[in-house]
DRENBA-108773 format. One record per residue (C-alpha): residue in three letters; z, x, y. Coordinates in steps of 0.05 Angstrom, whole numbers, plus 5000, padded with zeros to 4 digits. Example, Ala and Ser with C-alpha at 12.3 -4.5 7.8 and 13.67 -1.06 7.14 Angstrom:
<sites>
ala515652464910ser514352734979
</sites>
This chain:
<sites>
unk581715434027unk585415823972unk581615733896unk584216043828unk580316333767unk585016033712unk585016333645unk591015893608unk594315413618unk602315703640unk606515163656unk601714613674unk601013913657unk599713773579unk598613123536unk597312973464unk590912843437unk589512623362unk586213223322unk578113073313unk578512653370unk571912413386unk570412603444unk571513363432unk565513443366unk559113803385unk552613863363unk547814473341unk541014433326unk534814893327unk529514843372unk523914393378unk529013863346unk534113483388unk540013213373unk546412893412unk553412663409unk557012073436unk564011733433unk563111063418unk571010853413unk577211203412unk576611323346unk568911383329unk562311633350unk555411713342unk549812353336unk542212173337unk537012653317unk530012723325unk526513183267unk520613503282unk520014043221unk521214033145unk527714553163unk531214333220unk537714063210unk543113843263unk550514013256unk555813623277unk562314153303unk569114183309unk571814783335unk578814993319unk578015373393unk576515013450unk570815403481unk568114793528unk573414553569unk576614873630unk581915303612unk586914843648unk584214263599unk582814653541unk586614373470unk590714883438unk587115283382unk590515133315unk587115463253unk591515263211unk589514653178unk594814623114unk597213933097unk592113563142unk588312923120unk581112813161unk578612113145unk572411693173unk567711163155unk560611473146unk555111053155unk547511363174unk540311233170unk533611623171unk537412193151unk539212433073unk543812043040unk550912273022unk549612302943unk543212732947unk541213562943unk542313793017unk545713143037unk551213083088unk555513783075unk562413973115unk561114803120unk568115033128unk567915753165unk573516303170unk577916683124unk581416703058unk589416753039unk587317573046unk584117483106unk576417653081unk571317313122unk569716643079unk564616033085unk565015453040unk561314883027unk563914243015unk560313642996unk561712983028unk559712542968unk565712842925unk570312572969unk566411942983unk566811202965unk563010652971unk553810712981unk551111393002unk550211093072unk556210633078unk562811013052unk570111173059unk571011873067unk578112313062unk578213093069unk585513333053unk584914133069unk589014343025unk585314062968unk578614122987unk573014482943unk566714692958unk560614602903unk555614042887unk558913822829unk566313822804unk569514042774unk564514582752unk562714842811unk569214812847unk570515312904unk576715172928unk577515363003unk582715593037unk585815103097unk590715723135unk585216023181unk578615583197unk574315753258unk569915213253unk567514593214unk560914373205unk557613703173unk550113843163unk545213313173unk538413453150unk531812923154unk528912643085unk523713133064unk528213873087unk526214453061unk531115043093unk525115443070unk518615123098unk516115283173unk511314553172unk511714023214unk514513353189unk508412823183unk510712493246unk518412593290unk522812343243unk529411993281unk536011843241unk542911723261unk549911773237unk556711493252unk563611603243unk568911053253unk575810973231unk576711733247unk582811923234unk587912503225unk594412593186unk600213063160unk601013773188unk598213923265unk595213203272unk596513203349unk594313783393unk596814063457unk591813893507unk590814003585unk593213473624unk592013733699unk590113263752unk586913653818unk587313223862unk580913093907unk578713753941unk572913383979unk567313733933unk562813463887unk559513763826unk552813893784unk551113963719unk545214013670unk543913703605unk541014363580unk547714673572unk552614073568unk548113633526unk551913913469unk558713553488unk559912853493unk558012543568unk566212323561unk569212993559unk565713353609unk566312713656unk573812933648unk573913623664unk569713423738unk575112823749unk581313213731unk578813813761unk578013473832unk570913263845unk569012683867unk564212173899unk556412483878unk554712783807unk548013173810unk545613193732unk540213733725unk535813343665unk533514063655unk527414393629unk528314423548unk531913913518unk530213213535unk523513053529unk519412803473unk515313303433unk508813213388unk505713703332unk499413983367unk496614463308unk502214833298unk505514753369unk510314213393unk509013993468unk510313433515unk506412893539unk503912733478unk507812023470unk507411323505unk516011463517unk517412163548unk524512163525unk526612313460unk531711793431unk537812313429unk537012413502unk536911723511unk543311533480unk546712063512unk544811893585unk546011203578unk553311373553unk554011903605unk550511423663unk555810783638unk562111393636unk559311503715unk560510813735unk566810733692unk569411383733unk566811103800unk562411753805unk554711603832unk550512043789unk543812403819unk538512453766unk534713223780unk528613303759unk524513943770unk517514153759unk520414713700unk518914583623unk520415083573unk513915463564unk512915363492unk513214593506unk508714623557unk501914423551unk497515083567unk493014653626unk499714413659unk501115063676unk501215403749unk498016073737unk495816723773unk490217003799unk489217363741unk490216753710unk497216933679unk501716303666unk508116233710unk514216463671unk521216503688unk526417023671unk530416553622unk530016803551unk525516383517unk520416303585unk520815623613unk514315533664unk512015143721unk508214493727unk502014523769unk502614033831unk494813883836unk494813753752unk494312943753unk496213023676unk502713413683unk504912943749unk502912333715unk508212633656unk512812793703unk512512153739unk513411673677unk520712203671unk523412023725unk521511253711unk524811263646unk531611593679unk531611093738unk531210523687unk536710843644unk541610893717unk539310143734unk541809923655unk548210253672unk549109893739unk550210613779unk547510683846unk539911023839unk539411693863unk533612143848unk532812873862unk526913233857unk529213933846unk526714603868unk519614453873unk514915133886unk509915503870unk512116023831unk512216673857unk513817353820unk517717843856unk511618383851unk508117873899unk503917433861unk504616743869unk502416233827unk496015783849unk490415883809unk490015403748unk483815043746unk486214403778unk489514743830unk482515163848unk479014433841unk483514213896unk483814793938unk476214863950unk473615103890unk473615773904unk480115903935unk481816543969unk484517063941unk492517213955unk494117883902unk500318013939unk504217673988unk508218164013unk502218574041unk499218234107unk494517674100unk488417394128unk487616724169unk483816434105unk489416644062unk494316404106unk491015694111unk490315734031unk497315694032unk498215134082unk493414724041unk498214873971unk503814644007unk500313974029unk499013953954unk505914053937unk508313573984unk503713033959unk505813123894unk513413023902unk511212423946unk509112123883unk513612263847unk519211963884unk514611433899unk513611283821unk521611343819unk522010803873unk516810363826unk521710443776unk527210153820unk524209663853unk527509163871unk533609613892unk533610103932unk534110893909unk535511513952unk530712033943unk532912783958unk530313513952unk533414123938unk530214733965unk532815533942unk532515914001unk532516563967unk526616453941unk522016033981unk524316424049unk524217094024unk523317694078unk519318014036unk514117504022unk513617264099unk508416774098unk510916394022unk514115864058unk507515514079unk505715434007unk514215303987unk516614974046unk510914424077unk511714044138unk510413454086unk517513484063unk520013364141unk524712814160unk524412244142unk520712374077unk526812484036unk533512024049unk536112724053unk535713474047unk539213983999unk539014674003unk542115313953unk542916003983unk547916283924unk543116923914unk545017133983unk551216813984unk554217203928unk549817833959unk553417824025unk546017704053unk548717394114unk543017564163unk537317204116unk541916614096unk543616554170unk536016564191unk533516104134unk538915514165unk535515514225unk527915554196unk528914994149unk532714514203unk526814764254unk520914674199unk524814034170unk528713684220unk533613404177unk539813424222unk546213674185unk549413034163unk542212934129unk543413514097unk547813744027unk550114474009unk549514723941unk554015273934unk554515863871unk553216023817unk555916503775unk550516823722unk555117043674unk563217243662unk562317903682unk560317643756unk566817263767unk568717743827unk562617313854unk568016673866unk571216883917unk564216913966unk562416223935unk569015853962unk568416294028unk560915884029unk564315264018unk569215364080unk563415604117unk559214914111unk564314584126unk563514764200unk556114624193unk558413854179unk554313654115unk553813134082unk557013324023unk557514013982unk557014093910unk558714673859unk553714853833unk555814803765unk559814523717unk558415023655unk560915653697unk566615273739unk569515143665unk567615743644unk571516223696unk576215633706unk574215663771unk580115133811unk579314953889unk585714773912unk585914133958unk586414184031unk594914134027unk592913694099unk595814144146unk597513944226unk591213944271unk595414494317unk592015184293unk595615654253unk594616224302unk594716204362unk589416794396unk595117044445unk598517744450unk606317844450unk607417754521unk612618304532unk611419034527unk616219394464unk621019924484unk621920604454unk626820294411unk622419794376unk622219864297unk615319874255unk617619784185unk611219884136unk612119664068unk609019604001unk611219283942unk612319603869unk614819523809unk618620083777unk620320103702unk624920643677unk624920833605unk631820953565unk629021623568unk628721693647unk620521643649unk618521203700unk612520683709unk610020423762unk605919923790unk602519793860unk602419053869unk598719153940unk593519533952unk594719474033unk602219554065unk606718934109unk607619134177unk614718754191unk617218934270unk624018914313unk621218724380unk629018594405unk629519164439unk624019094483unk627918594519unk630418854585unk631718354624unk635017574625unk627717334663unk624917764599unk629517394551unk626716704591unk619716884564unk621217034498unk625716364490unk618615994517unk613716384473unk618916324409unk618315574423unk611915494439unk609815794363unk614515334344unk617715894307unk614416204251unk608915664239unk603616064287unk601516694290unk599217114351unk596317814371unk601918444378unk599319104392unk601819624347unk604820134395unk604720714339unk598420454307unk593220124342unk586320504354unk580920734301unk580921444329unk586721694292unk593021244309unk591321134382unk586621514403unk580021254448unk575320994402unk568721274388unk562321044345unk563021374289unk571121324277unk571020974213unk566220804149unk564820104139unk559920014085unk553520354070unk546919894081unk542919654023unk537619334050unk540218554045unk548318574054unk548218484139unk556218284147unk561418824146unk568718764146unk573219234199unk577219704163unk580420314182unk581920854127unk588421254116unk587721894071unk582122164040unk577621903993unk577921713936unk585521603949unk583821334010unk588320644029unk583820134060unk587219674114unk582618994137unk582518894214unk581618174227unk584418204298unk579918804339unk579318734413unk572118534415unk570519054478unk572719654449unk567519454389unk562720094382unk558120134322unk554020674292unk548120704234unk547121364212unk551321664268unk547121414316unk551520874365unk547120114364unk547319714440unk544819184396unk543018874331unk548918694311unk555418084334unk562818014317unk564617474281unk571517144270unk575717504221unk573118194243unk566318164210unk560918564238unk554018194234unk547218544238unk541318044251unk537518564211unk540918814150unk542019554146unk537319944101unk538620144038unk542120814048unk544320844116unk551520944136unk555820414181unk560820644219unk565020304270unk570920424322unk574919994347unk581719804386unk585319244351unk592118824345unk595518634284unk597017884262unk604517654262unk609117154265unk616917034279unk619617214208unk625316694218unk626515934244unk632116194283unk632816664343unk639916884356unk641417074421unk647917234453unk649517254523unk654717674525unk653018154473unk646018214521unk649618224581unk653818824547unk648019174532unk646519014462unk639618824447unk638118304403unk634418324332unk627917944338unk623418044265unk616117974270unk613417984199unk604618164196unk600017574174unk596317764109unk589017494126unk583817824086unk583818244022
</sites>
């Protein structure tokens, strides 16, 4: 299926939105506080807060540069704000009031008429009327000073080149200066109705696109789209394509409720474990769900953010080290046999199912990536003290579990996975509490990478239990992107099997997660996430979801619909059935631009890295019986709609151009320990100028492969599209080589095959074009 990594907008469907639209304001805040943002109308919305200390204080954004949406959905980015009028009703409680010191202040952020870097600071009250919670409120740019009082302390700011706006909101009691805690969480709320904009740029550009449904659905995670409103990222995933399931990641620092603990703010210390901002924005983005028709899947994991986490609720080492992640700040991992930390995490996923049953969406619960943690120097992550309680009291010791083990250690981590499997039996069992009367579907995801790593053999006993086995969850869900986006085919490959052996959840029981994409630099990483998607789509799943949201809008990542082609294939596995004469024609080409300067200099610029082969096969025809066959096979690819095999008769062995094949012909890759599919190629020059041609279309037989020179019998299969797969990836190091016989992809280049009689009969052969199949990069 083709995909496209968008990065504007050129020519696409646009609307009009009204500038400040609702829907499009974020929030900023400082950790441990929490705020959120929610379109209430058209024209309003609302933030909540929850303070914890005397200096936090939540923004409320609006960003001339739309740095959230997809690119193809994106509003244009207008700094210019010159003869525009911003008005709203403010209304707000628990929070200061609009008249006093450090009360509600629009921080206006870019550049002065010279261009200088500028930040001014307007206050909201001078441009008020009515109460300091209740009032009419009208900001016209190009009139707007910043200073607490004017006209004496007027700063006048300039309107031609504003990044972003921000209206602080700060609790009763701030002190920018002063690390204490507030006496107890402080909540507070504000509105804005009646928003409106007017004069200059009042309507902007905005994306319009509607994907149509590419038979994917999508995940998210409140930790990074908890800024936005539920509305607008609910219309990137419809107008980007994705439908039917939403998997929303609750995440691991954001929504729960925190308490002062001498200095420290952690959960579990409240009767509610959600904080109120959390809870107004999942009950808007639960009601937006069922409003969409989507059927939202509530995740929640066994990860807190580690400075949240209550020290005892922590998995730990056998040095007694507490399980941390790589995410910058640490988030760690709750201990399975703690009944304090499973009791927390049970009343979470309570409080969410009763939140989906208020907005009448179907209840779906996923308990996500439950483990044991495990660092990658071996040490995994059993030894708290309720976990040693459990485990015998004195458990074995496991320093490393990539060196062999003992049959003690080995049962030590059979009984750690019982425990883990008891523990997400409870909690989907207090989520089904929770939903009782209705039903709710109850579902795990499991990361392969991780939990059947090669290097850690026996992990799975501890990460993987027998206790998760059909039918304990209404279905499976299992990630591989780590060796997806690796090329770690063998593993990947291996772990299917393993998990549907262990598990027995047959593959309509079963979901694929597929990405994701760390960070912009790893966008190359696309194009082996929508090859996974194609690939379980032969394994029949259930469904498959990208996996996620932030980096799909991000890369403006786009999977293009199935266009709901003919069952017939597109090619057809046949060779040209007549052999070419001497006066065949192999054509290659390339394409190039060439730019000539007025001064005769030229540029130029390689558009393909690998040449067309186009073909005159005409004059292979020799006979009328001859002519008979090509009449039948012309027909029976109904023209150029299928393609079929033809053998190269200048060009068609890796030994040269048609030599007999040996080993050790041509370089495929060199081994590095996880990548275990190769792609045929066959090289032509020398490196580092060398051009690289795919072979999709070898003749399996005349397959010989070599690692380190040395030919393999074994090891290793060919797969469709000339891949070479090891069951055992090469090592890091060694050198794959290949050779190979092989046939090049074509097709009829025209609807039409004009043929003469008499011009035959007279000797003339007839022009038949072949054109080659471009079918890998």
């Amino acid at each position: 299926m083709a995909f496209w990594l968008a990065d504007t907008r050129e020519g696409q469907d646009s609307d009009w939105i009204q500038r400040f639209d609702p829907r499009f304001w974020t929030v900023n805040f400082p950790r441990p506080m929490m705020a959120s943002v929610v379109s209430t109308a058209p024209d309003a919305l609302r933030v909540d807060t929850a303070f914890l200390r005397k200096a936090d204080l939540a923004g409320l954004i609006w960003e001339s540069e739309d740095t959230f949406d997809h690119p193809l959905l994106a509003y244009e980015t207008i700094r210019d704000y010159a003869g525009a009028t911003l008005s709203f009703r403010w209304r707000s409680s628990g929070v200061i009031a609009l008249d006093e010191v450090n009360g509600p202040t629009l921080t206006i952020e870019g550049r002065d008429a010279q261009g200088a870097s500028r930040t001014w600071y307007v206050r909201l009250w001078n441009y008020a009327e009515g109460t300091p919670e209740d009032a009419q409120i009208v900001l016209p740019f190009s009139g707007l000073s910043g200073g607490f009082a004017l006209p004496g302390d007027a700063d006048p700011s300039w309107p031609g080149d504003i990044d972003r706006l921000f209206i602080s909101i700060a609790p009763p009691g701030y002190d920018a200066d002063s690390s204490e805690a507030l006496p107890a969480e402080a909540e507070g709320w504000v509105e804005l109705t009646a928003i409106r904009c007017e004069g200059a740029h009042a309507m902007l550009e905005s994306g319009d696109v509607m994907i149509a449904p590419t038979g994917l659905a999508i995940a998210t995670g409140f930790d990074d789209e908890g800024v936005q409103a539920p509305a607008r990222l609910l219309r990137n995933i419809r107008q980007l394509g994705y439908r039917g399931s939403v998997v929303h990641y609750v995440g691991m620092s954001h929504y729960f409720r925190l308490a002062d603990a001498d200095g420290a703010f952690l959960a579990g210390g409240a009767s509610d474990p959600l904080n109120t901002p959390t809870r107004a924005w999942h009950s808007a983005f639960f009601a937006e769900c069922a409003r969409l028709g989507f059927s939202p899947i509530t995740s929640v994991s066994y990860e807190l953010l580690a400075q949240h986490c209550p020290a005892d609720w922590m998995q730990r080492d056998l040095a007694g080290a507490p399980a941390l992640t790589g995410w910058d700040p640490p988030s760690s991992l709750l201990s399975p046999a703690n009944g304090q930390a499973m009791a927390w995490l049970q009343s979470v996923a309570a409080a969410f199912v009763d939140l989906m049953r208020q907005a009448s969406v179907p209840l779906r619960f996923q308990v996500g990536e439950p483990w044991w943690w495990t660092y990658s120097d071996g040490r995994i992550c059993l030894y708290d003290d309720a976990a040693k309680a459990l485990l015998g009291g004195d458990p074995p010791e496991i320093a490393d579990l990539r060196e062999p083990l003992e049959l003690k250690q080995v049962a030590l981590l059979d009984a750690a996975g019982a425990l883990l499997a008891q523990s997400s039996a409870a909690l989907v069992a207090a989520a089904r509490a929770a939903a009782a009367p209705d039903p709710l579907e109850a579902l795990l995801l499991v990361f392969t990478p991780t939990i059947l790593d090669p290097a850690t053999p026996e992990a799975y006993r501890a990460n993987l239990p027998t206790g998760w086995a059909a039918p304990a969850f209404d279905r499976l869900q299992v990630e591989d992107y780590d060796w997806l986006t690796a090329g770690a085919d063998a593993p990947r490959r291996a772990a299917y099997l393993l998990v549907n052996d262990r598990l027995g959840y047959p593959p309509h029981e079963q979901d694929y997660f597929t990405g994701f994409v760390l960070n912009a630099r790893g966008r190359d990483q696309w194009r082996a996430i929508d090859d996974g998607i194609d690939e379980a789509r032969t394994r029949n799943p259930y469904e498959i979801f990208a996996w996620a949201l932030p980096q799909v809008a991000r890369d403006g990542y786009v999977r293009l619909p199935d266009a709901g082609e003919p069952d017939m294939q597109a090619f057809d596995d046949v060779t040209y059935p007549l052999a070419l004469g001497r006066d065949a024609s192999v054509s290659p080409e390339f394409s190039t631009t060439v730019a000539v300067t007025s001064s005769g200099f030229e540029r130029r610029n390689a558009l393909w890295s690998d040449a067309r082969l186009r073909f005159d096969v005409g004059p292979g025809v020799r006979s009328e019986a001859e002519m008979g066959v090509l009449i039948a096979f012309f027909r029976a690819r109904r023209g150029p709609a299928r393609g079929f095999r033809l053998r190269d008769p200048t060009d068609f062995s890796s030994n040269g151009m048609t030599g007999v094949p040996i080993a050790t012909d041509q370089l495929q890759g060199i081994g590095d320990g996880t990548r275990s599919a190769f792609a045929l190629v066959k090289r032509y020059g020398t490196e580092p100028d060398a051009q690289v041609r795919r072979i999709t279309r070898p003749e399996p037989a005349s397959i010989l492969v070599s690692i380190d020179d040395i030919t393999q019998a074994g090891g290793w299969s060919l797969e469709s599209g000339g891949i070479l797969s090891f069951s055992t990836p090469p090592a890091q190091g060694v050198i794959v080589r290949a050779g190979f016989l092989f046939d090049v992809p074509v097709r009829f280049a025209e609807d039409r095959l004009d043929i003469s009689g008499a011009a035959f009969a007279a000797g003339e052969a007839p022009s038949v074009s072949l054109v080659e199949i471009r079918e890998a990069a």
